[in-house]
Steps between C-alpha positions, in 0.01 A plus 500: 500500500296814473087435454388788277144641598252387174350755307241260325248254632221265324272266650532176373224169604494162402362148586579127461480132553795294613638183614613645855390797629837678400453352128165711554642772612767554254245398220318773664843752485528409087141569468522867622885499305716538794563141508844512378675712757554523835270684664581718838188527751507831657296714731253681307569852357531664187759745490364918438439570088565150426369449176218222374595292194322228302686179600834428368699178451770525746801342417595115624603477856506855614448611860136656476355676809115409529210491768288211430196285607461137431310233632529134391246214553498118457147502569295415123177734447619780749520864385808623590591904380772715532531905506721797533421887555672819481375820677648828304461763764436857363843619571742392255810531720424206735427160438244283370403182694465191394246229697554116413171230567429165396184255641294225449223742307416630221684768313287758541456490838903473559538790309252696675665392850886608348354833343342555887832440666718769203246744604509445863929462507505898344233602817728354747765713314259822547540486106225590241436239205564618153380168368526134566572245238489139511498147375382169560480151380263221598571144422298200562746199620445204261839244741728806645455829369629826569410844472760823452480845517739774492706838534854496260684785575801588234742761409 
């Protein structure tokens, strides 16, 4: 079998409650409508000139290459959040990077932290930053909760 390199990406975020902490977790995966397939964690990259596109329903049970954050909690009252970033560096021909975070804090601060760690993955590259984009999602645990937060690569 032959991977083909994506040409599209979206980020995708959701949160949930469950009975488990994987019953949160998928909740969580349905939320942000990747829920239904089987997702592929990979190292994070997006391929050069890959292009953004609004979210798209992928189809049942397909092999979907994603880099992801989640955190899960059985704790009630705690805030539990979830993010992703992408550094676009100014030369189209190489890469973007994607970062991956999830903590017991707030959503704005875990996005800060992520966007922080995009920006300092292109230095260590000796790669100037185009732009970063990102996404986060906070949820406060109510029995087990979980927060997701995502990269979905496609072709």
């Amino acid at each position: 079998m032959v991977i083909k390199t994506p040409t599209k990406f979206f980020f995708v975020k959701g949160k949930s409650e469950g009975y488990k902490p994987l019953n949160a977790f998928d909740g969580a995966l349905l939320d942000a409508g990747v829920g239904n397939t089987n997702l592929v964690k990979m190292s994070s990259i997006i391929p050069p000139r890959c292009e953004e596109i609004e979210p798209i329903t992928l189809p049942p049970g397909a092999l979907v290459p994603v880099a992801y954050a989640s955190i899960t909690s059985e704790k009630p009252g705690e805030i539990i959040s979830a993010a992703v970033a992408a550094a676009f560096p100014e030369d189209e021909d190489y890469p973007a990077l994607i970062m991956e975070y999830a903590d017991k804090a707030p959503k704005d601060e875990v996005e800060k932290i992520v966007r922080k760690m995009a920006e300092e993955g292109m230095k260590m590259r000796g790669k100037s930053v185009k732009k970063i984009k990102s996404v986060a999602v906070e949820h406060t645990v109510e029995k087990v909760g979980c927060a997701f937060a995502a990269v979905v690569l496609w072709d």
